[in-house]
N, C-alpha and C positions, 0 to 999 in steps of 0.2 A: 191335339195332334192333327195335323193338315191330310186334311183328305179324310178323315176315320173321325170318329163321333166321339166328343169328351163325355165320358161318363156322370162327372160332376154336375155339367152343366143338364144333360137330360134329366138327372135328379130336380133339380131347381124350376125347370119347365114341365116338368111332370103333371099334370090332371091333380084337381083334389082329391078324389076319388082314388087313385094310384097312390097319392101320400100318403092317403089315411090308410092305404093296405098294407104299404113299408111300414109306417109306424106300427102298424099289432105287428107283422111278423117281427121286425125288430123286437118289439116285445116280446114275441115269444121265445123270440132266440136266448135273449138272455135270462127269462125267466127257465128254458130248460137247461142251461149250461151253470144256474147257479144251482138250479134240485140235481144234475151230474154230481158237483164236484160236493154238494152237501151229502148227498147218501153215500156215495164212493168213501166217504171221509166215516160216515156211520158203518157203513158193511166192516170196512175193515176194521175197526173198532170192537165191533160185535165181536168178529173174527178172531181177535186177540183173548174178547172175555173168554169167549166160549170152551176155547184152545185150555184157557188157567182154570177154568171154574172144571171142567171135564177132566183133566190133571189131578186135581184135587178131589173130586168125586171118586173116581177111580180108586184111589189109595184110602179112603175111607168108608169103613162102616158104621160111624155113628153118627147118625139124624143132626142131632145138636151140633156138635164141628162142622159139620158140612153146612148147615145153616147159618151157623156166626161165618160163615167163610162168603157164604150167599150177600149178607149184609154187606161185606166189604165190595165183595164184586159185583157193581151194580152196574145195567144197563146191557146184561147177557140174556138173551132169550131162552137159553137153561136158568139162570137164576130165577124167570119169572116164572117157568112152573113150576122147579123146585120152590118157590118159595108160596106158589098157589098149592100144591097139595101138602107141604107142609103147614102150612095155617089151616086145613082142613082136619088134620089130623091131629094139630092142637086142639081145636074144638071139639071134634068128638072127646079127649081126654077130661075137657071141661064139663062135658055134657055129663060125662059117667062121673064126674066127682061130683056136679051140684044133684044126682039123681040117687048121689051113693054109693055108686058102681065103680068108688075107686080102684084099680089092676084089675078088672076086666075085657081092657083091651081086646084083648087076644081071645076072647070069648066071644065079645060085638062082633070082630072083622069074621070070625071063623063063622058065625050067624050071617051076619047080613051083606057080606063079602066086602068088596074096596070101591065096590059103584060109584061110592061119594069119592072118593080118591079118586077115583078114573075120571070122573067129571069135573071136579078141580083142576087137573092135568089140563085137560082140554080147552077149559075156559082159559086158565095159565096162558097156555098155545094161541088159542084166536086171540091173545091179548097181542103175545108177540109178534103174530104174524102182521095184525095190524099196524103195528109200527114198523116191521118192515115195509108193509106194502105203501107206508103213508106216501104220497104226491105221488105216487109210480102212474097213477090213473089221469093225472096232467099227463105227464109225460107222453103218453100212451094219445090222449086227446092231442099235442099237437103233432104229434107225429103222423094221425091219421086226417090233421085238418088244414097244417098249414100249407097243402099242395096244391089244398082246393083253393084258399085264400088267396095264395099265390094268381092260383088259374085263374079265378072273379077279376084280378086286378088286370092281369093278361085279355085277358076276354073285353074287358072295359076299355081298356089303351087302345087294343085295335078296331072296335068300333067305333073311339074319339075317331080314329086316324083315318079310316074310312067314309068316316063321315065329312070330313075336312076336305078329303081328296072329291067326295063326288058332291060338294058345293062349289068347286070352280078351283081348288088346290091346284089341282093338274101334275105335276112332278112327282115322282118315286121322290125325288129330293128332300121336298113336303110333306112325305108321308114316313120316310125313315127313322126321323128322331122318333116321332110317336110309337112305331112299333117296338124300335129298341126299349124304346121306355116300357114297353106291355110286357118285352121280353124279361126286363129285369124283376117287373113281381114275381113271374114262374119260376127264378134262378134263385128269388130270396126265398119263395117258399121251399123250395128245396133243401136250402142253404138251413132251414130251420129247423125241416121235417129228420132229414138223415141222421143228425146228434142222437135227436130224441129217439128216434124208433132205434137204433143201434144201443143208445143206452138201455131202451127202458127192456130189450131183450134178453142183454147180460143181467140186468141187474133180476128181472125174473125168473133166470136163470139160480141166479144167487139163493133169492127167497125161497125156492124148492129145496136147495140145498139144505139150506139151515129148517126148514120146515122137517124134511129126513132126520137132521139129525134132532130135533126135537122130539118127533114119535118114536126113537131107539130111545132118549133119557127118557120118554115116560116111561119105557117097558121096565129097564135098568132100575130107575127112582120104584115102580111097583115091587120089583122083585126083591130090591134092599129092603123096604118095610116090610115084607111078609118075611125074610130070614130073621130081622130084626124085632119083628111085634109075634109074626105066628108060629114061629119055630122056637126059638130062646125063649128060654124061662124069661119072666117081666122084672124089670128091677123096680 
């Protein structure tokens, strides 16, 4: 455009140094817009299990159904600690049969209470949580770093361009493309930083949620085994 600076061509005269900061933010850019649209695609995923697996929890009280139900529904952060305290609670049933203590169930938990069940839950939970939380912590890194990135490239442009001007450049003319060019790493780290830090807040937002509804299934998942193992007679 006559009179006004073509953007393209500042790109192409640009500093090594100023490319090689376009090329990471570029990189980062789209390395955060593809973990967006990947975990947005898992949350809501989750979202749907959790919704069916909790449905179905809800309207039962036997262990065993709700488990075969667990196997189908896979890749719910309720399945994964239903399915971590129910394997613990298979074991101990194993434990009391290879010791002899077959249907004493209900004697063990009323003894040495559900601690091992509590703690299965939990480990259950940190497992999920860690897959929600997987690459949230990229995320999180460029949104606190591509500003600065930006600014190095900024900062470097207009000491080229100063530097140019007071070796005998002389002109504002002379010195304009270079600063607009310093200008444009600032605008692309930006352009990098706001996705990421906007997503990685919702989606932290997210992981509390389902982390909530995780500690009510374990209280829920406790309170059904003890009706089911410490109250009712054993079948």
């Amino acid at each position: 455009m006559e009179g006004g600076l073509d953007f393209y061509q500042i790109l192409l005269e640009s500093g090594i140094i100023v490319k090689l900061v376009l090329l990471i933010l570029i990189i980062c850019s789209v390395l955060s817009w593809a973990i967006i649209l990947q975990k947005r695609k898992i949350f809501k995923e989750m979202t749907a299990l959790n919704e069916k697996f909790s449905s179905f929890f809800d309207k039962s009280t036997n262990l065993v159904e709700i488990h075969e139900q667990a196997l189908v529904i896979d890749g719910s952060p309720l399945v994964t600690m239903f399915k971590a305290g129910f394997s613990e609670l298979k074991s101990i049933r194993t434990k009391l049969h290879e010791m002899g203590s077959d249907g004493e169930l209900r004697s063990y938990l009323n003894s040495n209470g559900i601690l091992a069940l509590e703690r299965s839950l939990k480990k259950g939970a940190n497992e999920a949580s860690l897959r929600l939380e997987e690459r949230l912590s990229l995320l999180a890194s460029i949104s606190s770093m591509a500003p600065f990135i930006g600014l190095f490239g900024t900062v470097w442009g207009i000491i080229d361009s100063f530097a140019g001007l007071a070796s005998g450049g002389g002109s504002i003319e002379a010195v304009a493309p270079g600063i607009a060019e310093a200008l444009v790493a600032t605008a692309a780290g930006l352009a990098a930083a706001i996705p990421a830090g906007w997503a990685y807040n919702i989606f932290i937002t997210k992981v509390s949620i389902f982390q909530s509804q995780m500690e009510n299934f374990g209280q829920d998942l406790l309170n059904l085994i003890e009706r089911s193992v410490l109250i009712s007679k054993e079948k």
